[in-house]
Every structure is written in C-alpha cells, then in structure tokens.
C-alpha positions in Angstrom: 0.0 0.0 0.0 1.5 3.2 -0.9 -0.1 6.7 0.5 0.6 9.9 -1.8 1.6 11.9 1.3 0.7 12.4 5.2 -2.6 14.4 4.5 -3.6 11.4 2.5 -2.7 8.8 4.9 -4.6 11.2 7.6 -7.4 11.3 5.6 -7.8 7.3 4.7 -7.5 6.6 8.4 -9.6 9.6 9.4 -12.4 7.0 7.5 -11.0 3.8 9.6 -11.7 5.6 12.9 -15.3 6.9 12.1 -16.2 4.6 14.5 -14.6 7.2 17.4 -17.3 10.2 16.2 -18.7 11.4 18.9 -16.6 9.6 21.8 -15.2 11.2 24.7 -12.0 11.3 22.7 -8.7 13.1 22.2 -6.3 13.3 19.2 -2.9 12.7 20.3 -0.5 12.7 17.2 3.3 11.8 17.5 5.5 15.2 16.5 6.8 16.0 14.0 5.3 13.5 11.3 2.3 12.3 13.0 0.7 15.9 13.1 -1.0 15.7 9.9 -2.4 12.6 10.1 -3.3 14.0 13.5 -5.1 17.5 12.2 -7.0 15.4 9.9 -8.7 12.7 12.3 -9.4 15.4 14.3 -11.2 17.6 12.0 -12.6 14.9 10.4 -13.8 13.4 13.3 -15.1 16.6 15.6 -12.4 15.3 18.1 -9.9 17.8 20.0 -6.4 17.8 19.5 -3.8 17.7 21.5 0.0 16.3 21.6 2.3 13.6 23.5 6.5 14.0 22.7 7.7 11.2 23.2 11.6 10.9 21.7 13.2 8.8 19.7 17.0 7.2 20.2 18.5 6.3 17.0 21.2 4.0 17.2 24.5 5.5 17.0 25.2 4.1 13.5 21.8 4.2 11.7 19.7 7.7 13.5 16.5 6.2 12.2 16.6 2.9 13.8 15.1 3.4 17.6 17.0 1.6 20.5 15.2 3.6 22.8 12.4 6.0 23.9 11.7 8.8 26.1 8.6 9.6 27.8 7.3 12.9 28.4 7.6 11.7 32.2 11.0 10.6 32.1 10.6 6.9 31.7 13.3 5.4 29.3 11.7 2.5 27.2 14.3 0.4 25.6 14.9 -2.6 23.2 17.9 -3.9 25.8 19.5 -5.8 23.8 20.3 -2.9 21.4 21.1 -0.7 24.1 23.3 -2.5 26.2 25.7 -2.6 23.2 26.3 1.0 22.6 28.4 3.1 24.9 26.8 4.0 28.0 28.0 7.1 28.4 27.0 8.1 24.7 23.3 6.9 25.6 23.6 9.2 29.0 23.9 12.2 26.9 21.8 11.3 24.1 18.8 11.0 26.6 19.5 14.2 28.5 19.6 16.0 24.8 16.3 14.4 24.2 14.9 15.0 27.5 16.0 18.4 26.6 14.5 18.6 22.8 11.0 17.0 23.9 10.5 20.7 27.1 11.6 22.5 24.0 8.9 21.4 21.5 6.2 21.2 24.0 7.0 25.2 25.1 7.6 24.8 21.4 4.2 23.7 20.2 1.5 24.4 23.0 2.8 28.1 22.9 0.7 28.7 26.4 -2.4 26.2 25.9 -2.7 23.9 28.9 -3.2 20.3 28.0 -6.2 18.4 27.3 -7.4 16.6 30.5 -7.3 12.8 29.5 -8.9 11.3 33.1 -11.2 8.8 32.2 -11.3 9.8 28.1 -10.0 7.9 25.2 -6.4 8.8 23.8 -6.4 8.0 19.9 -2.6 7.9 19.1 -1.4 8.5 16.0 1.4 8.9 13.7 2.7 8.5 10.1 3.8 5.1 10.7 5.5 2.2 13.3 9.1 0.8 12.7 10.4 -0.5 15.6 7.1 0.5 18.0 9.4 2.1 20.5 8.5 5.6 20.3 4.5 4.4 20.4 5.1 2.8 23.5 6.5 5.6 25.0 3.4 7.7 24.0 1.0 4.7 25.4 3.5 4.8 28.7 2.3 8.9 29.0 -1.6 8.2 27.8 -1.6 6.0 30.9 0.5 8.1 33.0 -2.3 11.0 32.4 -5.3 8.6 33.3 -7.0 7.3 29.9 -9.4 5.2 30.1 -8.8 3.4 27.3 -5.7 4.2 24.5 -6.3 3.6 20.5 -3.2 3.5 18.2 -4.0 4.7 14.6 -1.3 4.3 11.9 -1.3 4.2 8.0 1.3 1.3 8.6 3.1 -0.9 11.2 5.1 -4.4 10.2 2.9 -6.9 11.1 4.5 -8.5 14.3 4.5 -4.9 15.9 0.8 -5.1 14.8 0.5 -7.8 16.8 2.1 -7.0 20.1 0.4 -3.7 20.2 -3.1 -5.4 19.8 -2.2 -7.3 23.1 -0.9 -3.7 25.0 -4.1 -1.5 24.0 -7.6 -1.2 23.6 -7.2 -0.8 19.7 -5.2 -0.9 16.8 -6.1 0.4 13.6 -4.1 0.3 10.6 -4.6 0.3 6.9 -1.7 -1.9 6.1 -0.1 -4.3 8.2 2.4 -6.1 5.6 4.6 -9.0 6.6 7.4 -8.7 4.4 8.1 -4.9 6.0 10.0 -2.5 3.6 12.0 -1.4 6.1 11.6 2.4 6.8 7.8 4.1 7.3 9.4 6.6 4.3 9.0 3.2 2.2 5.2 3.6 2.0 4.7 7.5 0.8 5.1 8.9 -2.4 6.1 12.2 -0.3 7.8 11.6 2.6 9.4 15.1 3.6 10.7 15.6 6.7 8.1 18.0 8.7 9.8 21.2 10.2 8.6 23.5 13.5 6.8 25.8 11.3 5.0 23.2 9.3 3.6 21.6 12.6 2.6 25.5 14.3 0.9 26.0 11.1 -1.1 22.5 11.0 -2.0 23.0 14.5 -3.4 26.5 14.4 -5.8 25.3 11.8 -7.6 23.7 14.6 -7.5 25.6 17.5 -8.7 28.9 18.7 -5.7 31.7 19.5 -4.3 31.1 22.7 
C-alpha cells in the first residue's frame, strides 16, 4: 500500500476511525510527522487535539533505527539488547539532549495552551507510521501516566508483528496496512515523505485551535 503523502494517509485513516465520532476522545499525534495525520482525524472526526513528545534514540550508527524511547515523564523504554551494546556514556547524553529537545517542542508547540485533561477519556494515538514501536510505546507509557481510560493506536502502517504485540498492549489498533514482508523504513510507504519542520507543525496546529 503506498499513500501519496501524510494528508492522504490522515485522511484514509480519518475513514477507519469513524467509529470514534462522537466519543469522549482526544487526538494525540506523534510530533513532527504524525501531526497531519493527527489534524486530519481530528477535524474529520469533531475530536480535540492535543500532543504527546515522546523521543526517539537512533542508534548511533543508523539515526533512524530506535534503541530507545523517552517519555514525556521521564521513563526510558528500551529494546535492551540494542542498548546494552552501545556506549553508556553516549546513551547518558543522548537521553539528556532528548529529555532536553521533547521541554523545547512542548513550550515549542503548545505556545501557552494547557493540555487536554485525558482522566477517564480515550487517547487516539497516532502517527505516520510504526518501525520499531518504541516511540509508540513511549506515547502509550504517558496516555496512561495521564489517566486514559482506554488508548487507541492509529497508523497508515506498522510491520505486522508490531501489529500484533500492540493489539495485546491497547484497547485498539487500527491500521490500513499491516504487511509481513516490512519495507523497512515508514518513508518506504509514501510517495512524499518530507521531513516535517517546526513551522509546518505550528501552522497545522493552528488550523484547529482557537488563538491562545
């Protein structure tokens, strides 16, 4: 399945969540590449928006390949057998620059807005796509840290055994493609698969929400 860009893929799986209309629901999309698949679930939908940073740690020879995970709380989610091979004191500092990165884009992003109360409510998590399922699991670690009652993941596409073990983990799953043979890198599945910038997410969120 190929998906001409993120606004498609928001839009196709806008369609596979129709089901959540009308919930007690929030929009949580991934930064950066999640938001818009994020900004159009929520508009199609009626559903609010807000966002969960979690952080990604690339390995030290391939950036895009996750050993690890940072939740907006702190906890550190890791595939262990990755990350007790690299240099501990390189993983130290990468976290603390992450730790770092993730206060700057929530300042960043929320520019003043408090968060979206998520006691008891349903957090629909999405992004543009799952490789490894790291950084999703630290955004279901936080969607449980802030008291949802029940957590949805919504992806264009996720390799089928991460499919799998996320089904057992959380209330949901919904994705349009779930391949066996995985391509190898989420990029693999868009015609356009730009990398999203500061500006582009500001821009995509204030075509939701009222001036702060």
């Amino acid at each position: 399945m190929m998906f001409k860009d993120r606004q498609d893929a928001g839009r196709q799986l806008a369609r596979a969540l129709e089901k959540y209309r009308g919930r007690d629901a929030v929009v949580f999309p991934l930064p950066r590449g999640g938001v818009a698949l994020g900004v159009e679930v929520a508009r199609a939908l009626s559903l609010p928006l807000d966002l969960i940073v979690p952080r990604k740690i690339g390995h030290p020879m391939n950036p895009e390949y996750a050993i690890c995970a940072l939740a907006e709380d702190g906890e550190l989610i890791c595939n262990s057998a990755e990350a007790n091979l690299v240099d501990p004191q390189w993983l130290r500092e990468q976290v603390d620059s992450e730790r770092r990165e993730a206060v700057r884009r929530r300042e960043h992003y929320r520019r003043g807005r408090p968060p979206q109360a998520l006691n008891g409510r349903i957090a629909i998590l999405v992004d543009d796509g799952i490789a490894t399922g790291l950084t999703m699991q630290a955004a279901i670690h936080d969607s449980r840290h802030r008291g949802a009652a029940s957590i949805v993941v919504a992806i264009p596409v996720v390799p089928r055994d991460t499919f799998e073990s996320l089904k057992a983990e959380v209330d949901d799953v919904v994705a349009l493609d779930a391949p066996l043979l995985y391509r190898g890198a989420v990029g693999a599945y868009y015609e356009d698969f730009s990398q999203v910038t500061d500006a582009e997410v500001l821009a995509l969120l204030d075509t939701l929400r009222p001036p702060a």
